[in-house]
N, CA, C and O atoms as a GROMACS GRO file, in nm:
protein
  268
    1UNK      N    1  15.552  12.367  12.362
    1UNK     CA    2  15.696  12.387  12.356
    1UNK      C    3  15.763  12.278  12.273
    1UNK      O    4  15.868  12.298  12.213
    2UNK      N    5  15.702  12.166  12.272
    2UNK     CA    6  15.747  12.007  12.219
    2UNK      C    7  15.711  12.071  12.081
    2UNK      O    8  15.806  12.046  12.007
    3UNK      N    9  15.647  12.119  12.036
    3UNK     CA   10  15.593  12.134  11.889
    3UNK      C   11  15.691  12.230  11.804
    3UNK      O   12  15.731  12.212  11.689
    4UNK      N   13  15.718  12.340  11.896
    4UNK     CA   14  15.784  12.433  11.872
    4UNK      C   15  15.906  12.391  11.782
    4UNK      O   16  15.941  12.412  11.666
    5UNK      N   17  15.955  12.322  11.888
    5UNK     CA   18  16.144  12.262  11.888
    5UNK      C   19  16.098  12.154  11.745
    5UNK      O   20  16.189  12.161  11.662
    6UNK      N   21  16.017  12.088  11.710
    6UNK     CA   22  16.026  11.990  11.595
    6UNK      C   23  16.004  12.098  11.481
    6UNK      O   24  16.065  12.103  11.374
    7UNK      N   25  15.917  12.173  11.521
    7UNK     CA   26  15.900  12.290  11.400
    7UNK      C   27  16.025  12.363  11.333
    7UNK      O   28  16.058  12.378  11.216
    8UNK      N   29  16.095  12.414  11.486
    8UNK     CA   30  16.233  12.442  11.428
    8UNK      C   31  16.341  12.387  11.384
    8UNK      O   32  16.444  12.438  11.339
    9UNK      N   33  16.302  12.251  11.403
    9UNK     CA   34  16.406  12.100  11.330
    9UNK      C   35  16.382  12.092  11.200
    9UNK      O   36  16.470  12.090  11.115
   10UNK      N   37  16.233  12.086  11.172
   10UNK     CA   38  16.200  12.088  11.010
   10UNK      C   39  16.247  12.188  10.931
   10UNK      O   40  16.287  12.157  10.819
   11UNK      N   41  16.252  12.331  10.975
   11UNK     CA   42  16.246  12.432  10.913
   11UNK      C   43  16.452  12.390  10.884
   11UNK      O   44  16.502  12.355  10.777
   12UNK      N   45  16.505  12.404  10.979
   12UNK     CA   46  16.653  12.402  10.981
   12UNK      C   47  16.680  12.268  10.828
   12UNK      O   48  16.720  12.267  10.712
   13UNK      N   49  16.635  12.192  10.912
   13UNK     CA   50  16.673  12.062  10.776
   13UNK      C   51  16.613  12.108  10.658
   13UNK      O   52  16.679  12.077  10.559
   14UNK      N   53  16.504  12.178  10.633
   14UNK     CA   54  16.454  12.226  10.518
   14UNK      C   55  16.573  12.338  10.422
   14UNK      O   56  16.603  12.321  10.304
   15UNK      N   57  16.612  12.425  10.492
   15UNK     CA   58  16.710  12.508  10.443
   15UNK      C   59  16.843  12.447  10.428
   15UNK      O   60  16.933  12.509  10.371
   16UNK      N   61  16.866  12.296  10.487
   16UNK     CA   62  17.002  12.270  10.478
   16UNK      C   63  17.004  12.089  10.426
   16UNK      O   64  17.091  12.008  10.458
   17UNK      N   65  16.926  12.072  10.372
   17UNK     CA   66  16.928  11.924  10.339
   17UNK      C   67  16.876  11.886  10.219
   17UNK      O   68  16.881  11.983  10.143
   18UNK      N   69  16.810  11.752  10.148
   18UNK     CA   70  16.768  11.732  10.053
   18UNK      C   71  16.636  11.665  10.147
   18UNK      O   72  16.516  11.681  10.123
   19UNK      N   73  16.681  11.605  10.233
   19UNK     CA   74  16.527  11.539  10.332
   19UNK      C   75  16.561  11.592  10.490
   19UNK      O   76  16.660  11.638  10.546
   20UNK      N   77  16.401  11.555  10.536
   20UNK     CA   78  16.393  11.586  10.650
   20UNK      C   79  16.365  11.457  10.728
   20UNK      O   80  16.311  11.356  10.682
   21UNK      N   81  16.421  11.481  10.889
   21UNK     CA   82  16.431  11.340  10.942
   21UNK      C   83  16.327  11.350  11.015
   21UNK      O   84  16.371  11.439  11.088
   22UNK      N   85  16.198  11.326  11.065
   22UNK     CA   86  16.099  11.341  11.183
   22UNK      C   87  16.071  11.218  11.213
   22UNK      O   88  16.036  11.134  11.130
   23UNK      N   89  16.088  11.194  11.358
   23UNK     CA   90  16.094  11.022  11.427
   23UNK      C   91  16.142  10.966  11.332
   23UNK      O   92  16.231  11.016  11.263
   24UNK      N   93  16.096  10.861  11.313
   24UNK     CA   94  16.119  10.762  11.157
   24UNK      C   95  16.151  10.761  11.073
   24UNK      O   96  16.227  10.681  11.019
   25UNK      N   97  16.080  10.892  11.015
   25UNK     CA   98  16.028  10.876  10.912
   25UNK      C   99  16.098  10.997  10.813
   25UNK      O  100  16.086  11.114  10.848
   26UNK      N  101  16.189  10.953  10.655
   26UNK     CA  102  16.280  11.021  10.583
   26UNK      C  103  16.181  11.111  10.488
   26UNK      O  104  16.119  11.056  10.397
   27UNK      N  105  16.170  11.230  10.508
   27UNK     CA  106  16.063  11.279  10.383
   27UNK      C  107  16.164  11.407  10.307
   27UNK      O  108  16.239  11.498  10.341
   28UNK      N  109  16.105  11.340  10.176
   28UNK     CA  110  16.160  11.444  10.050
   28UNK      C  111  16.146  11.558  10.075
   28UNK      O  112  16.063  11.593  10.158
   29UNK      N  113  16.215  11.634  10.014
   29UNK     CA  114  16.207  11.824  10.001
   29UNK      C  115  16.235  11.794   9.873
   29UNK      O  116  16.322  11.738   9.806
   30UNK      N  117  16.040  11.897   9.847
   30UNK     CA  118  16.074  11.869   9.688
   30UNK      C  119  16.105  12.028   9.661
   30UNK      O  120  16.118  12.104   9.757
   31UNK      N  121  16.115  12.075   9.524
   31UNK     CA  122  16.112  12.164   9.501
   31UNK      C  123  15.984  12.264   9.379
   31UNK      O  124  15.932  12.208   9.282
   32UNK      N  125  15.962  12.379   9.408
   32UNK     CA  126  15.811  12.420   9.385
   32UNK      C  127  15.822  12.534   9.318
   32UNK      O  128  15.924  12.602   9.327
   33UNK      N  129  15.710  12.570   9.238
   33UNK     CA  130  15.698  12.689   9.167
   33UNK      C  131  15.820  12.769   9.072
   33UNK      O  132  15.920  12.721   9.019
   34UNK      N  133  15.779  12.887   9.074
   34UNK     CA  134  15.911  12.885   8.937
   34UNK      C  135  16.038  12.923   8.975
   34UNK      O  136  16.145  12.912   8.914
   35UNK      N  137  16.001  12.992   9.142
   35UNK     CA  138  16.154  13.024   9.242
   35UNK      C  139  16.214  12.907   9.259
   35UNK      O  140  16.333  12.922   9.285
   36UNK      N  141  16.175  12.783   9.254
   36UNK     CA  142  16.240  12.632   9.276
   36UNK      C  143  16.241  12.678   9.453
   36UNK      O  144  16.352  12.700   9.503
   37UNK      N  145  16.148  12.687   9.520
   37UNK     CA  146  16.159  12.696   9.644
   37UNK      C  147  16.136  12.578   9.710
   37UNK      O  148  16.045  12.510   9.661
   38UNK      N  149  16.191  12.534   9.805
   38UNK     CA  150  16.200  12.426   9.897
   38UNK      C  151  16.000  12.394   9.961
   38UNK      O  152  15.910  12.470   9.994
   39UNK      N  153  16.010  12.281   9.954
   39UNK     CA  154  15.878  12.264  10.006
   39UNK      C  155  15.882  12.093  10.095
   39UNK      O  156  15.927  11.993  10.039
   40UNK      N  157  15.835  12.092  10.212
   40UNK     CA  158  15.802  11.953  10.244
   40UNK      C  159  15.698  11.932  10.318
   40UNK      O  160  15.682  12.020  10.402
   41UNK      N  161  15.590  11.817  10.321
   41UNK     CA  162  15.473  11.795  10.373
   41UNK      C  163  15.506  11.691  10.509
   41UNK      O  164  15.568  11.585  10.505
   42UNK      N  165  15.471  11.729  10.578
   42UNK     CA  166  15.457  11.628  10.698
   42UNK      C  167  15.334  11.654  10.793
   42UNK      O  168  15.257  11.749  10.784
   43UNK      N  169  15.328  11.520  10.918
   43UNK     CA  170  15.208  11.520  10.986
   43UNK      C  171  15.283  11.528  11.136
   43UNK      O  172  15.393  11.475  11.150
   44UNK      N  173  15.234  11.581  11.218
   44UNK     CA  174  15.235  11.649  11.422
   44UNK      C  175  15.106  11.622  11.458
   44UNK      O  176  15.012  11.694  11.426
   45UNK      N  177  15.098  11.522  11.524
   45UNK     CA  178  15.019  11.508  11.612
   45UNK      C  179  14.875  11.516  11.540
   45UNK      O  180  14.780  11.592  11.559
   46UNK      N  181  14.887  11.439  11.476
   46UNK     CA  182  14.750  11.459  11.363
   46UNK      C  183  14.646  11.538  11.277
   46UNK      O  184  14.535  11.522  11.227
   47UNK      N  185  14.770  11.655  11.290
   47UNK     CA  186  14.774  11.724  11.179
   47UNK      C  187  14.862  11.775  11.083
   47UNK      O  188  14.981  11.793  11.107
   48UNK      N  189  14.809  11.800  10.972
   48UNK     CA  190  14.936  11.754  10.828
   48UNK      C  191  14.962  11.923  10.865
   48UNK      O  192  14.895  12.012  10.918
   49UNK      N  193  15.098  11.913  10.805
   49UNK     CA  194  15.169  12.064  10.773
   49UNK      C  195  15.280  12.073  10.670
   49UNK      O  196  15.378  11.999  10.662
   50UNK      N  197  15.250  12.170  10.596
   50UNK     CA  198  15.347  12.180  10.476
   50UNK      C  199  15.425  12.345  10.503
   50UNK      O  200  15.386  12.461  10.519
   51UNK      N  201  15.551  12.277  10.499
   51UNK     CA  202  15.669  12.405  10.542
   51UNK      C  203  15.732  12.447  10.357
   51UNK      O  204  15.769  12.360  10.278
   52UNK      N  205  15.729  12.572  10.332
   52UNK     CA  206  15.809  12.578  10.267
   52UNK      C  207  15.882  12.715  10.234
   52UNK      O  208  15.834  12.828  10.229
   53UNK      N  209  15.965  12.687  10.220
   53UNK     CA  210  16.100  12.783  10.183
   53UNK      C  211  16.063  12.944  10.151
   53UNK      O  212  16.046  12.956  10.030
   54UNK      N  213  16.046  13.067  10.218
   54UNK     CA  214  16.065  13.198  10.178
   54UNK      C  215  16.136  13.269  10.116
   54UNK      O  216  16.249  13.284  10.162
   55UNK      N  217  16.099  13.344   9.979
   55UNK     CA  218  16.157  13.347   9.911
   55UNK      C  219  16.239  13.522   9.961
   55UNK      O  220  16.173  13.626   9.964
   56UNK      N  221  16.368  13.513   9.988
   56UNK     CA  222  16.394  13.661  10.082
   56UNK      C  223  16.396  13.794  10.028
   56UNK      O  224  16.367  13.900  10.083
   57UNK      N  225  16.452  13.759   9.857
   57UNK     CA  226  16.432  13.888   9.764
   57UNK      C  227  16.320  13.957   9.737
   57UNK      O  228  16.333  14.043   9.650
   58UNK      N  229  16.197  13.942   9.795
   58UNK     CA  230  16.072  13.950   9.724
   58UNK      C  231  16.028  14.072   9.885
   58UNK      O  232  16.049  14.055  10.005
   59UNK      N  233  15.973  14.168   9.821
   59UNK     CA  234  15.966  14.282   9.945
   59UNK      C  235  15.826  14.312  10.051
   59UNK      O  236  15.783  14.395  10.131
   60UNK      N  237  15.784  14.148   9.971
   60UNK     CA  238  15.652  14.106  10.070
   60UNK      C  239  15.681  14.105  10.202
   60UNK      O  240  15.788  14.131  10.256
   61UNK      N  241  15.534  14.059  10.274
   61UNK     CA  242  15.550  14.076  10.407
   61UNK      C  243  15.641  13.957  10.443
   61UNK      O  244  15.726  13.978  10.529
   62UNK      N  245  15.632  13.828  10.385
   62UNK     CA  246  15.706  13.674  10.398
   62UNK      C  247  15.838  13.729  10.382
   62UNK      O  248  15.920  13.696  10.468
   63UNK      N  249  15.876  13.804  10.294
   63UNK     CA  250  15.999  13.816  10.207
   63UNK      C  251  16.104  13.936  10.356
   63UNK      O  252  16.219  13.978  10.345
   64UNK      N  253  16.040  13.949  10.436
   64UNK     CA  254  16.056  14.040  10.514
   64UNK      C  255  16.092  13.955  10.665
   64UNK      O  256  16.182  13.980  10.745
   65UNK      N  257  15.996  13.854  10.670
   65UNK     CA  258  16.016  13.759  10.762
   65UNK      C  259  16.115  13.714  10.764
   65UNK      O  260  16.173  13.692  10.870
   66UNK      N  261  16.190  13.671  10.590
   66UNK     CA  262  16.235  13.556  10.587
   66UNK      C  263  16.433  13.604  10.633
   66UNK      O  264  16.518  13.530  10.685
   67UNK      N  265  16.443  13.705  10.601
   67UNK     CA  266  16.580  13.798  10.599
   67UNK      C  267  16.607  13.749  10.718
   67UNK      O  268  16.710  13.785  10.776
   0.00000   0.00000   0.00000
């Protein structure tokens, strides 16, 4: 449940910030590929995870999620 709630902190600051705040630590949102989609790498509990941005126009299964 603890994992959950930081997951949904990253994702929120991801769509609404230039960085993301986790404990400490200030990490960039860079931007990726040719959509310029949001991307940021971070580590939970000792394992790395990279969140990034869905692109919503696109009529994939992600693109479907992301609406």
């Amino acid at each position: 449940m603890f994992e959950q709630k930081i997951l949904q902190s990253v994702a929120m600051q991801l769509m609404n910030g230039e960085e993301v705040l986790l404990d400490d630590q200030k990490l960039r949102i860079k931007r990726v590929g040719s959509g310029r989609l949001r991307q940021v790498q971070f580590e939970l509990n000792g394992r790395k995870f990279e969140a990034i941005e869905q692109n919503r126009m696109k009529p994939s299964r992600w693109g479907k999620l992301a609406r």
